[in-house]
C-alpha positions as CSV (number, residue, x, y, z in Angstrom):
1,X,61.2,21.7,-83.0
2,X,61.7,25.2,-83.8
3,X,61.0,28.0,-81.8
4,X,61.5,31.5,-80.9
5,X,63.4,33.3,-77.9
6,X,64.8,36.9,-77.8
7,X,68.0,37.8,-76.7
8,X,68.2,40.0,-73.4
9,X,69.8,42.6,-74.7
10,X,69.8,46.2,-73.6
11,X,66.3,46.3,-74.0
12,X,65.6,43.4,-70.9
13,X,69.1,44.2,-69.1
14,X,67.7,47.6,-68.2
15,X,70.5,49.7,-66.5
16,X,70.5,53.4,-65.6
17,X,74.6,53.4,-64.8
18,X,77.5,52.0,-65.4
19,X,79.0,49.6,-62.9
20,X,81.7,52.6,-62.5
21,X,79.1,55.0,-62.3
22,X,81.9,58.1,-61.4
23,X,84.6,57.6,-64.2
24,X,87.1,59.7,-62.5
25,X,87.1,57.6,-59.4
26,X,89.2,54.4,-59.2
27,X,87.0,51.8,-57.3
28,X,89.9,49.7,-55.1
29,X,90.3,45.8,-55.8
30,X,88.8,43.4,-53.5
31,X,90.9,42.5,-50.8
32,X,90.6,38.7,-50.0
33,X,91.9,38.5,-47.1
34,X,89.6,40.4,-44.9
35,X,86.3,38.6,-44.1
36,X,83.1,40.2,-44.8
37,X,81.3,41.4,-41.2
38,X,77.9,42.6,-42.7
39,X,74.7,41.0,-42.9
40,X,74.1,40.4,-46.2
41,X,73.9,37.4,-48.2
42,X,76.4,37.7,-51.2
43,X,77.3,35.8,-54.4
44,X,79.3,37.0,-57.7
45,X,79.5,35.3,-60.7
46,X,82.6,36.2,-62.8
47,X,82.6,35.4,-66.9
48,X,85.5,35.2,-68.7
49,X,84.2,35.3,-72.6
50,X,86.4,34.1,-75.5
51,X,85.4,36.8,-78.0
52,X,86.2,35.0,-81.2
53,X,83.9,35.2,-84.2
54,X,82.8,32.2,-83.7
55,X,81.4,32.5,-80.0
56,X,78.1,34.4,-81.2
57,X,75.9,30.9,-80.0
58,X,77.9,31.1,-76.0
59,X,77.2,34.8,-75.6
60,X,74.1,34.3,-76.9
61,X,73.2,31.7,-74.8
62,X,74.9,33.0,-71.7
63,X,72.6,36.6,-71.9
64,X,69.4,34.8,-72.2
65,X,69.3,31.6,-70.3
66,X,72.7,31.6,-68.2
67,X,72.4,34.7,-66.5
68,X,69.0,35.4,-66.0
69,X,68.5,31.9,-64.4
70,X,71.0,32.2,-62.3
71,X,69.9,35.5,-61.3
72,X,66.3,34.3,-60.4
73,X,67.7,30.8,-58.5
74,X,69.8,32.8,-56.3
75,X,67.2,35.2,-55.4
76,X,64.5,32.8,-54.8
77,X,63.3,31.4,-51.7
78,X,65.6,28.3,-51.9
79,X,68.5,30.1,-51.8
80,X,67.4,33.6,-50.9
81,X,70.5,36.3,-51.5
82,X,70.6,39.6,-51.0
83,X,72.7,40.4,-53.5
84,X,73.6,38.5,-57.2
85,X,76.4,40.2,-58.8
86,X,78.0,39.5,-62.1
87,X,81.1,40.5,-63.6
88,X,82.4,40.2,-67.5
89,X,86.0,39.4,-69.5
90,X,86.9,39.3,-72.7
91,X,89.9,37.5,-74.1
92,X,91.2,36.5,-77.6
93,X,89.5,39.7,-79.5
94,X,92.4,41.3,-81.9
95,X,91.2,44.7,-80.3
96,X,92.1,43.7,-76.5
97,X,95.2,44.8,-75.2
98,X,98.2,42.9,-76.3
99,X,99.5,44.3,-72.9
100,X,97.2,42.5,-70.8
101,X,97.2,39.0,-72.9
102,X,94.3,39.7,-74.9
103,X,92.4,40.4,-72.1
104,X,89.8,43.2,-70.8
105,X,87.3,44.0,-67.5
106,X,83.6,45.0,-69.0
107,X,83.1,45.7,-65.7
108,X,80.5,44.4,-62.5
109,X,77.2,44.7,-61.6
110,X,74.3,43.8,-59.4
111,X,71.3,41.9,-61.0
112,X,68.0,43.4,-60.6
113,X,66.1,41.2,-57.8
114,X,62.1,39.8,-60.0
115,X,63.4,41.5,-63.3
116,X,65.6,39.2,-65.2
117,X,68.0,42.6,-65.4
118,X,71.1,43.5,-64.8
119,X,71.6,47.0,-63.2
120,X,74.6,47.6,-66.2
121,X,73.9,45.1,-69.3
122,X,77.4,46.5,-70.4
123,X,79.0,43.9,-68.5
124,X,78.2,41.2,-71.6
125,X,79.2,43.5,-74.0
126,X,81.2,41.1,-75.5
127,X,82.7,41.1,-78.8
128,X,81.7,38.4,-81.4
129,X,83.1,39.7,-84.7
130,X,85.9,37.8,-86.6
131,X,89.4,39.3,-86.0
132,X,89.7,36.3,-82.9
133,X,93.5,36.6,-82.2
134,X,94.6,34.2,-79.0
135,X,92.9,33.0,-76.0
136,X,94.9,31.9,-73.3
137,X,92.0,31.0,-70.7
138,X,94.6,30.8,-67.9
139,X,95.5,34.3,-68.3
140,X,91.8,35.5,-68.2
141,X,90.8,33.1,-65.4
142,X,94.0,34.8,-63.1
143,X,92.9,38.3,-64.7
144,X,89.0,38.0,-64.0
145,X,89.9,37.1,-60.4
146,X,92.3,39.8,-59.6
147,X,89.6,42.2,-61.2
148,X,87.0,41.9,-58.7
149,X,86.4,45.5,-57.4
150,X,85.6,45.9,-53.9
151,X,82.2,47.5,-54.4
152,X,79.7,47.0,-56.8
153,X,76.6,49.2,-58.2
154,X,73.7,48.1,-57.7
155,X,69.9,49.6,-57.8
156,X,70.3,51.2,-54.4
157,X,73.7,52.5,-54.8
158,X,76.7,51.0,-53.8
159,X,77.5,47.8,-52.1
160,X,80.7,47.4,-50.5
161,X,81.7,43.6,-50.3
162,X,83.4,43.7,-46.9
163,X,81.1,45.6,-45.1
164,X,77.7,44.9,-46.4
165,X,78.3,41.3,-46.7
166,X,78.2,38.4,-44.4
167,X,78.3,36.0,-46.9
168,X,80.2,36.0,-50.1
169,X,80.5,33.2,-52.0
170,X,82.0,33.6,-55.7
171,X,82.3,31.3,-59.0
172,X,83.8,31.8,-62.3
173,X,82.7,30.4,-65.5
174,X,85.7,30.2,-68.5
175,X,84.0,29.9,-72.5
176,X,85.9,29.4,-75.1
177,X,85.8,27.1,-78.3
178,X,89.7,26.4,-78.8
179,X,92.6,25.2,-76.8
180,X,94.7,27.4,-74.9
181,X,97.2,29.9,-76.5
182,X,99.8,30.7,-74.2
183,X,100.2,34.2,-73.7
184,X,101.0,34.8,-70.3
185,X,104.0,32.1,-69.8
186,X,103.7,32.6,-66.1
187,X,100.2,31.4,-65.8
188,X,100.3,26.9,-65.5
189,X,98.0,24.5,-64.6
190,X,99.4,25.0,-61.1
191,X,98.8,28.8,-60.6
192,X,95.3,28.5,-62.0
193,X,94.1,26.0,-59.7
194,X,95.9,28.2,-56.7
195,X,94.3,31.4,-57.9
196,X,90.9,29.8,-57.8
197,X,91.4,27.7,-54.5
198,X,93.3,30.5,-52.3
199,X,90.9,33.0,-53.6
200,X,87.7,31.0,-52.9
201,X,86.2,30.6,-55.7
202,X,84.9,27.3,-57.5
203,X,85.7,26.9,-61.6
204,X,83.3,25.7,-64.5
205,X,84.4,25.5,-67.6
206,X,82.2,25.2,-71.4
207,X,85.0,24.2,-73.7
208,X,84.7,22.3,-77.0
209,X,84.7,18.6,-75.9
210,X,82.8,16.1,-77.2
211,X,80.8,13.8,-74.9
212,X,78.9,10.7,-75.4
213,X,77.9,7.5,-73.3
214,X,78.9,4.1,-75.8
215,X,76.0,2.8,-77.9
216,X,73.4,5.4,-76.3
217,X,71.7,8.1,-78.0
218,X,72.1,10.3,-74.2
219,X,73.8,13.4,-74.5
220,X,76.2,14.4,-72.0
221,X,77.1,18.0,-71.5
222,X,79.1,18.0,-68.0
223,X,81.7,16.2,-65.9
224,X,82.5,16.4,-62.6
225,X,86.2,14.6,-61.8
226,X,85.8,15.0,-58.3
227,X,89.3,12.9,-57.1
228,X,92.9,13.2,-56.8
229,X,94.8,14.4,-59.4
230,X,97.2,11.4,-58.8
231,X,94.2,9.0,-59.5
232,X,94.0,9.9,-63.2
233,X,97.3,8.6,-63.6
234,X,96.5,5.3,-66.0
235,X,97.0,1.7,-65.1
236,X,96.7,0.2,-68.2
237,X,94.0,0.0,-71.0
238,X,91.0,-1.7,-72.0
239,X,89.3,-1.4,-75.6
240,X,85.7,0.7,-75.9
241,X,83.7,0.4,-79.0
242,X,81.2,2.9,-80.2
243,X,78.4,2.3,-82.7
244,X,79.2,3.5,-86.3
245,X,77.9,3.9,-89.9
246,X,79.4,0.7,-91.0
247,X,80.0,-1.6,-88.1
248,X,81.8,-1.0,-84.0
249,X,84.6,1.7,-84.0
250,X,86.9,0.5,-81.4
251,X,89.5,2.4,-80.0
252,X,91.8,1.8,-76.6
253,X,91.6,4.2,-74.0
254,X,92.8,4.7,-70.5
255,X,92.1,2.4,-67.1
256,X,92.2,4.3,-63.9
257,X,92.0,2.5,-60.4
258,X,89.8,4.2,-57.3
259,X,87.8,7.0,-59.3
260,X,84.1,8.0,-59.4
261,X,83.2,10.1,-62.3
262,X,80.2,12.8,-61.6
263,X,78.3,13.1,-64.9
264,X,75.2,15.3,-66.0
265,X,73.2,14.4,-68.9
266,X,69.8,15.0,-70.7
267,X,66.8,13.3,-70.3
268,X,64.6,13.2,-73.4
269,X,61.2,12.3,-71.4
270,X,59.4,15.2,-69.5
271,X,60.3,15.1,-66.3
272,X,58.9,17.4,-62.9
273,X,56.5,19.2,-65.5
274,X,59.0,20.5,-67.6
275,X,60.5,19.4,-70.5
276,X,64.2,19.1,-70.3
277,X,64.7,17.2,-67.4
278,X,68.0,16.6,-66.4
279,X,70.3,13.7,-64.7
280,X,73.4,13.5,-62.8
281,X,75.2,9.7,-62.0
282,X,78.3,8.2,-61.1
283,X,80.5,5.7,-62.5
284,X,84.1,4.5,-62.1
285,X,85.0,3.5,-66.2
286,X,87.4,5.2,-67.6
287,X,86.7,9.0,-67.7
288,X,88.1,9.3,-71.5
289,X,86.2,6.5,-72.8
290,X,83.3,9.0,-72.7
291,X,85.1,12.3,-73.7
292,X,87.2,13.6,-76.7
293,X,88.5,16.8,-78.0
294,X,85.9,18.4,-80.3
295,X,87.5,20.9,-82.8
296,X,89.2,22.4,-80.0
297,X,92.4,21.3,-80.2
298,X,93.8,20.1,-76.9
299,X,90.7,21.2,-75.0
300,X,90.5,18.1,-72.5
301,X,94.0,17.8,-71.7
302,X,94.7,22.0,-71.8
303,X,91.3,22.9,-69.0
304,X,90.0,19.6,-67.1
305,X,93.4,19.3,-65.4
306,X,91.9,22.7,-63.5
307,X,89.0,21.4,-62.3
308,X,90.1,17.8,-61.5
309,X,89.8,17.3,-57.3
310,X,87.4,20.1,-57.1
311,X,83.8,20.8,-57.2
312,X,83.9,22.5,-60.3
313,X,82.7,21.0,-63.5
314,X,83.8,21.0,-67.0
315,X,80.8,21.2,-70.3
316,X,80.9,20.3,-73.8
317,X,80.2,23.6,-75.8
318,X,78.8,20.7,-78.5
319,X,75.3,20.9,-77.3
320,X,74.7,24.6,-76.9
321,X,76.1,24.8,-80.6
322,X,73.6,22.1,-81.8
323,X,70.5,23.2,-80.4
324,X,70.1,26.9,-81.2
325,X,70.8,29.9,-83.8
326,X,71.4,33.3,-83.7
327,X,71.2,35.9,-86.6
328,X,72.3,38.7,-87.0
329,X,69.9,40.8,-85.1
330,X,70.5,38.5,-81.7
331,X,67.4,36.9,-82.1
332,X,67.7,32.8,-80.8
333,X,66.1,30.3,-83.0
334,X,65.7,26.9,-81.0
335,X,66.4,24.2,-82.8
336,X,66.0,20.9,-80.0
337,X,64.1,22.7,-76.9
338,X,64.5,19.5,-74.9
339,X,68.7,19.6,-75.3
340,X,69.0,23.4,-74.4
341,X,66.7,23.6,-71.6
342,X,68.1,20.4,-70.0
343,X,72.0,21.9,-70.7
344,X,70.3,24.7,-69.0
345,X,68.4,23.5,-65.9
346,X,71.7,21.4,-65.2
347,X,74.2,23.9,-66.0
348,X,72.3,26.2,-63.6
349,X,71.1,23.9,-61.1
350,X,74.8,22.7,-60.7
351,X,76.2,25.8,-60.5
352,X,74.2,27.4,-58.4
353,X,74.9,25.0,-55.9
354,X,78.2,25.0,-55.8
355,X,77.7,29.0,-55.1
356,X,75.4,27.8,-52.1
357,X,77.0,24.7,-49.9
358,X,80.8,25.4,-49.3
359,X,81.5,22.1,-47.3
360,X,80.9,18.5,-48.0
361,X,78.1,19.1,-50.8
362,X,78.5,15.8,-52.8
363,X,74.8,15.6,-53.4
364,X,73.3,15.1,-56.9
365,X,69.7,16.8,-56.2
366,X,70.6,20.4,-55.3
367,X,70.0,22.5,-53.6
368,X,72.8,20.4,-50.7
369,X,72.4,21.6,-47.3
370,X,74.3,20.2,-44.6
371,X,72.9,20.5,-40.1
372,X,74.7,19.5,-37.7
373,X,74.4,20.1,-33.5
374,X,76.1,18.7,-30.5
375,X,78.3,20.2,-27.9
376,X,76.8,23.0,-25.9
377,X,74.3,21.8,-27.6
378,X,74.8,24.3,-30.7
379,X,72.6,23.5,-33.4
380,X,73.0,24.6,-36.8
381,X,70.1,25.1,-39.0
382,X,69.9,24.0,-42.9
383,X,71.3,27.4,-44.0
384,X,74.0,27.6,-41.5
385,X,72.6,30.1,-38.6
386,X,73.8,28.8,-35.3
387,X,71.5,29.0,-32.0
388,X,71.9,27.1,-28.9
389,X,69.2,25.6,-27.0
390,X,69.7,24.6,-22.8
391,X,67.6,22.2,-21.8
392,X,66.7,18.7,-20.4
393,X,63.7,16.5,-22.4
394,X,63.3,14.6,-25.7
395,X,63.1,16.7,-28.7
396,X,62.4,16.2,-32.6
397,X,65.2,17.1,-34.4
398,X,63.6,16.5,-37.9
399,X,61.3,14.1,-39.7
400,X,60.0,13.5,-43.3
401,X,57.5,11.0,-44.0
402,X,58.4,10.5,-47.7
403,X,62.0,10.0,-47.0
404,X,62.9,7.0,-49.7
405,X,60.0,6.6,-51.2
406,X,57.6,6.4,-47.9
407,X,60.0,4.2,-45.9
408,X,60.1,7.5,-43.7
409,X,62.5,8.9,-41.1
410,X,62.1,10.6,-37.9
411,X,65.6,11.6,-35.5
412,X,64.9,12.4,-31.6
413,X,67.5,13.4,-30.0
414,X,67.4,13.3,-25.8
415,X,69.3,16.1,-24.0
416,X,70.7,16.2,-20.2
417,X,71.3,19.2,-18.5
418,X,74.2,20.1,-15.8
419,X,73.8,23.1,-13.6
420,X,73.9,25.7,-16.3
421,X,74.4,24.2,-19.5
422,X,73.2,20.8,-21.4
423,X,74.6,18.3,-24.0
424,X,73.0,15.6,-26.4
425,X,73.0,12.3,-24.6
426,X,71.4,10.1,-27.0
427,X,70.3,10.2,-30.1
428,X,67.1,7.8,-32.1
429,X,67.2,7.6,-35.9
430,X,64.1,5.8,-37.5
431,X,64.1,4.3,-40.9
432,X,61.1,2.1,-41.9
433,X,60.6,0.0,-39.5
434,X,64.2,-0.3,-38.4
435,X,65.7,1.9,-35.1
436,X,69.1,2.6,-34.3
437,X,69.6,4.8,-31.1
438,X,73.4,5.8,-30.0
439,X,75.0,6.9,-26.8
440,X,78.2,8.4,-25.3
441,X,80.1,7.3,-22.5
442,X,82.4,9.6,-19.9
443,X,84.4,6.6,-19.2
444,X,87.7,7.3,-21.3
445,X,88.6,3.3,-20.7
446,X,85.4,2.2,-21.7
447,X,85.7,-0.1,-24.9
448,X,82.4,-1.3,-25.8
449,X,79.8,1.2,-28.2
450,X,76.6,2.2,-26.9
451,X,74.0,1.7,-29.4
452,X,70.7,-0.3,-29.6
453,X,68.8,-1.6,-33.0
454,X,65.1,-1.7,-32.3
455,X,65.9,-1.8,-28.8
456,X,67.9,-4.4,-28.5
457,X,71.6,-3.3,-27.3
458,X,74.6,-4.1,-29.1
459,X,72.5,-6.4,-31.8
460,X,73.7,-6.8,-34.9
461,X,74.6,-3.5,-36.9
462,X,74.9,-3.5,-40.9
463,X,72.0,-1.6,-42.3
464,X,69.1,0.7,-40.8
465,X,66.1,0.8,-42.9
466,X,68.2,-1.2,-45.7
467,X,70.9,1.7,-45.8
468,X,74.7,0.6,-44.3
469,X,75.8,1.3,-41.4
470,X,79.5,1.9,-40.6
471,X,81.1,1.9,-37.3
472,X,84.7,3.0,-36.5
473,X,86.5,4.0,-33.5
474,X,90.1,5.6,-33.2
475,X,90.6,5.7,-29.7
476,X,87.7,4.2,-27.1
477,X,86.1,7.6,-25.8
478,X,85.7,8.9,-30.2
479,X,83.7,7.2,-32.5
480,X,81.8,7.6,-35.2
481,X,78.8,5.6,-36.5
482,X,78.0,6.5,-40.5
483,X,74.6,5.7,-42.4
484,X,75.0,6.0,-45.9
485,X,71.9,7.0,-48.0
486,X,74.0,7.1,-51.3
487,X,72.0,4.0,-52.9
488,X,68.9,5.4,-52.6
489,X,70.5,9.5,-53.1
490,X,74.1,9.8,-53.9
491,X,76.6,11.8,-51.9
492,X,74.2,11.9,-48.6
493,X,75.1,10.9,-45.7
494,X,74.0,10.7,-41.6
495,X,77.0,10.9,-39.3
496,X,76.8,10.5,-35.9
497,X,80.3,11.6,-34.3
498,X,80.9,10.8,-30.4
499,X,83.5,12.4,-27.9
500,X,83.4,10.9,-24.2
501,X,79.6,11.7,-23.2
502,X,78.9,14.1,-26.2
503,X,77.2,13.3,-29.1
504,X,77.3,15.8,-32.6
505,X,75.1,14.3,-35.3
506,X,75.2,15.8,-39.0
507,X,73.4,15.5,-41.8
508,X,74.4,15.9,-45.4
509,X,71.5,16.0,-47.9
510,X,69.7,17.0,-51.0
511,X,66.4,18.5,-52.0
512,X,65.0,15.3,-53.0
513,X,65.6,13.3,-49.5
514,X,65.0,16.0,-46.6
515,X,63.5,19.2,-48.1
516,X,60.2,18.4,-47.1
517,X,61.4,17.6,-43.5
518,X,60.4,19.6,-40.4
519,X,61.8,19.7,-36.7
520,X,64.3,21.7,-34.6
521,X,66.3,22.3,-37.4
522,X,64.5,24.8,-39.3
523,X,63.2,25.0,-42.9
524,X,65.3,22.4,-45.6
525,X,65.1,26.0,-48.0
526,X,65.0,29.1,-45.6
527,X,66.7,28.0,-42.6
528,X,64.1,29.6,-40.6
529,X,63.2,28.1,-37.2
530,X,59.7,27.4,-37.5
531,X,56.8,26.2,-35.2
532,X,54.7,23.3,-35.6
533,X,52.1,24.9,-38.3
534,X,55.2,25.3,-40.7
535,X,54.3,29.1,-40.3
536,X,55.5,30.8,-37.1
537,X,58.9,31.8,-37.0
538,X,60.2,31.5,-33.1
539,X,63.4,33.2,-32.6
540,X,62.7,32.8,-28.9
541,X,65.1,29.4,-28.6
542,X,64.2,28.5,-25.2
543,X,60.2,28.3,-26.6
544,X,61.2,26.6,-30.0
545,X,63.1,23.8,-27.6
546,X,59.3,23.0,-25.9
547,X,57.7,23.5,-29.4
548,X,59.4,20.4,-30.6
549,X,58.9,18.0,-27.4
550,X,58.2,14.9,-29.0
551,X,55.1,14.7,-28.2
552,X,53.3,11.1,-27.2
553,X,51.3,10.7,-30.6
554,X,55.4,10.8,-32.5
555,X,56.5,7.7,-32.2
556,X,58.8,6.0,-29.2
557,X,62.2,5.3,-30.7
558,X,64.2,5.5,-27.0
559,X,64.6,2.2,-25.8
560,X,63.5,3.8,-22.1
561,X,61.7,7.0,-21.3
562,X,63.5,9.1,-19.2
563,X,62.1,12.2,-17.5
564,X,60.8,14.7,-18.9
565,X,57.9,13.2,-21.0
566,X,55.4,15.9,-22.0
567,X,52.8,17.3,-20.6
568,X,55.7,17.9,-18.5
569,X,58.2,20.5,-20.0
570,X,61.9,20.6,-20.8
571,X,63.4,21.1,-17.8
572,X,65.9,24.0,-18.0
573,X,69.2,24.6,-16.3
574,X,69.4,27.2,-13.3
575,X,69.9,30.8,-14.7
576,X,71.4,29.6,-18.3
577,X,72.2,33.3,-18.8
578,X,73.3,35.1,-15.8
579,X,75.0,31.8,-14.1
580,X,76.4,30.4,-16.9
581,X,78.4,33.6,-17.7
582,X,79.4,34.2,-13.7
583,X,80.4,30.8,-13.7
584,X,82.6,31.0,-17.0
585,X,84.2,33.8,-15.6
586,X,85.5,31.8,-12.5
587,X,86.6,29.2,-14.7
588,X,90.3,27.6,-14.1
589,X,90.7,27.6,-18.0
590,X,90.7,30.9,-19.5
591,X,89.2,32.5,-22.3
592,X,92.7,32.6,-23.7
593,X,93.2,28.9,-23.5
594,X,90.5,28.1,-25.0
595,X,90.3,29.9,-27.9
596,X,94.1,28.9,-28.4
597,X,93.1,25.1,-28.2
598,X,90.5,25.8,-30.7
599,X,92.2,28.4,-33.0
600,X,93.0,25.6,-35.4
601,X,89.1,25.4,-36.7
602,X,88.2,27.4,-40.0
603,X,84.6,28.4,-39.0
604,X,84.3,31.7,-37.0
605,X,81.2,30.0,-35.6
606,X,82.2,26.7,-34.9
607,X,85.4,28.3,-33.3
608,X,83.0,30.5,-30.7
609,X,80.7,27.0,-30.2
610,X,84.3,25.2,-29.4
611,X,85.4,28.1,-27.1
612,X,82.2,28.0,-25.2
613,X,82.3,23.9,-24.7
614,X,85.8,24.2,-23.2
615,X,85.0,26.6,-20.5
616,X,81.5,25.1,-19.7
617,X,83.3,21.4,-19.2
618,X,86.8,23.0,-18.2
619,X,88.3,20.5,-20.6
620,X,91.0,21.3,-23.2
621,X,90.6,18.0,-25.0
622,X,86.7,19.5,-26.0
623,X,88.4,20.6,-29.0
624,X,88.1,16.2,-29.8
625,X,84.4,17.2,-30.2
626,X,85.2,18.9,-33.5
């Protein structure tokens, strides 16, 4: 089909200054190791731009679907940042300095929050004219990194990273058309990867690689390699035959042992109202069976090396190239709406994500949130805010009705309180009409598991609403008992993790299996505690603990009751606030201690939760727990 769209040029990127708004003052680079201790949600998108002639189609595409989409996503209410900032490079144009490797900074700036705008559209000023020289994309990948500035301009001034920020998550996006030209002999496949990884950052890449699944008319326009770098050694070869004009092209290619391959791919029907719908799957065949160069050289072998074993993808340039034009005047003539908007949607939706969910996010239906509580207990909502809740009764941690197609799933979990503090003693996972409920023990020698299936103790244990069940213990007192959702949505996981008598149960989940769920643990989207009507926000924890009593019309999934059952409240510990902290201080472990036992954890948060178990147990060995 043919259709129109029009570039967002200066015109739709409205800016009123330039990211360096005072030219005679020198704006200091970011400093990466200092952690942000604002308040602010932060994310920064940095584009490195091969400025060849023949990139007009990328930059073209980038202004008026790539950034603008992005821009809207992570402002929205399922992500909800504060701030989106973008930065451009340039490499390969004749007219960048030889000096630098035939790179240059255009500059960052903050996107306009409900405009589609950046607050400086000079940041894409990219060049497309002929007079391409070299590109080395490693040199403008280490470039664009060290570039970063430590404040940005933005609508309402100036936003320092550091200070203004409490998150700041940051990926890079390389585009070129050729191989790599190397320039800068210092920059390898090694100190790319370490430039991206040490500086936090995840890497996507559109290079010119073709992509194609055998004998299918799907297009493919991503890759995810998602495994060790010592996996893609080959162990052999198998032959794989493509249709052609005359008869099967056959070619050998490459066997690998113990991969998964992460591919996303269009979908030709109309999908979720829109057309463009897009697909991501898994398979273990050989990776290069379904990938080639294009008329970029050495493309596959020069830039998927970079993203192999991270959670960074790599795109074929092919499809962007074959479903639009742009003339002279920047105006986009779309040639096959359902290829560009589902290279789009996925290019976005993917990326976005990985901007969002830092740990364990294997999920294919973004956006991936990951909850977790145990301990103290210290719960941890869908978007990562940490409360703690003291108190003795059975509460509704989360359920969703249309989990897996109306099977259903409700988790209680049942907490016991000890003079000023409580733990999670149990917890009850319903799926269908099967019920698995686990429990601790404080008896370091005691071998057997605790767990019941539909009340029943110690029954047999593979599957819980037809999804496995794994059980593994390393010493008696730590085990872990795992239910994997990944044949019904891929990457997910429940994982119920048990020191002595403590229990810690995490989820990790997509949009498509939990973001309609409700309970303790907030909104799938927002994060926000909520209240029964879906409305109320209760920051008040102690009142959001009795807000989500189960209830007696929620369903029974204990195989005893155990006191409290509503109408009677949660009972709550004696003087959680003003006893608990006397008591801490006359603790025989100090502060000291404990935070030395736990100093080996990454999160600041989780590190404070760890602290706090120690002294409230007065065991050095809580640090198990985590």
């Amino acid at each position: 089909m043919n259709s129109k769209a029009t570039l967002f040029l200066a015109s739709t990127l409205v800016g009123a200054a330039s990211a360096f708004e005072d030219a005679t003052s020198v704006i200091p680079p970011y400093n990466y190791g200092v952690s942000p201790s604002g308040s602010a949600r932060c994310a920064v998108v940095s584009i490195a731009m091969d400025e060849s002639g023949s990139m007009q189609t990328e930059q073209a595409f980038m202004k008026a679907y790539g950034i603008p989409r992005m821009s809207d996503l992570l402002y929205s209410d399922e992500y909800q940042y504060d701030h989106v900032f973008f930065c451009g490079f340039g490499f390969g144009w004749s007219g960048a300095p030889l000096e630098d490797h035939r790179f240059r900074s255009l500059g960052c700036t903050e996107a306009i929050k409900g405009s589609n705008a950046l607050h400086d559209p000079a940041i894409v000023d990219w060049e497309n004219q002929a007079g391409g020289d070299q590109e080395d994309g490693y040199n403008a990948i280490i470039a664009g990194v060290d570039a970063l500035p430590e404040s940005i301009i933005g609508p309402n001034g100036s936003v320092n990273i550091n200070s203004d920020c409490a998150v700041f998550n940051k990926n890079f996006i390389l585009v070129t058309d050729e191989d790599r030209d190397i320039l800068n002999t210092a920059a390898t496949i090694a100190t790319v990867r370490a430039k991206i990884a040490d500086n936090g950052y995840i890497l996507n890449e559109v290079v010119n690689i073709n992509m194609e699944i055998p004998d299918t008319t799907e297009t493919i326009v991503g890759l995810r390699v998602n495994y060790p770098t010592s996996a893609f050694v080959p162990t052999g070869t198998e032959q794989v035959c493509t249709a052609g004009l005359f008869g099967p092209l056959c070619r050998d290619t490459d066997v690998y042992s113990g991969i998964e391959n992460e591919w996303f791919s269009t979908n030709a029907l109309e999908q979720n109202g829109h057309t463009g719908a897009w697909t991501a799957f898994l398979n273990d065949q050989p990776p290069d069976s379904w990938y080639s160069d294009g008329y970029g050289g050495n493309s596959d072998t020069d830039y998927i090396p970079l993203i192999q074993e991270t959670r960074g993808a790599v795109w074929s340039i092919r499809p962007v190239r074959a479903s639009i034009e742009v003339d002279g005047s920047g105006e986009i003539t779309v040639l096959d709406q359902t290829t560009i908007e589902a290279f789009a949607e996925a290019f976005i939706d993917i990326k976005v994500n990985e901007i969002d969910c830092t740990t364990n996010c294997q999920c294919l239906s973004p956006p991936c949130r990951e909850t977790e509580l145990g301990g103290d207990p210290h719960f941890t909502t869908w978007r990562k805010e940490h409360f703690e809740y003291h108190g003795q009764c059975d509460l509704v941690m989360m359920k969703e009705p249309e989990f897996a197609d109306g099977l259903g799933i409700d988790v209680h979990i049942r907490t016991k309180v000890v003079r000023f503090w409580s733990y999670i003693k149990n917890v009850a996972i319903r799926i269908g009409n099967d019920i698995i409920e686990i429990e601790g023990s404080g008896d370091a020698t005691d071998e057997n598991p605790h767990y019941w299936v539909n009340y029943e103790y110690q029954a047999e244990l593979e599957e819980v609403g037809g999804f496995p069940v794994t059980h593994e213990a390393s010493v008696n007192y730590k085990r872990n008992f795992r239910i994997d959702l990944g044949s019904k949505y891929p990457g997910e996981f429940i994982n119920v993790q048990i020191y002595k008598e403590f229990l810690r149960v995490q989820f990790s989940a997509g949009s498509k299996s939990f973001g309609k769920s409700v309970g303790i643990m907030g909104d799938y989207y927002s994060g926000k505690t909520l209240a029964r009507d879906g409305q109320t926000v209760m920051d008040d924890f102690v009142e959001l603990g009795h807000e989500w009593q189960v209830l007696p019309a929620e369903p029974k999934l204990f195989h005893e009751l155990s006191h409290p059952q509503f109408p009677e409240k949660c009972l709550e510990p004696e003087d959680p606030r003003g006893e608990r902290r006397r008591r801490l201080d006359e603790s025989t472990i100090s502060i000291e201690q404990a935070e030395d036992a736990c100093k080996t954890l990454k999160d600041p948060l989780t590190i404070k939760d760890c602290v706090y178990d120690i002294l409230a147990t007065q065991d050095l060995d809580m640090i198990g727990a985590f």
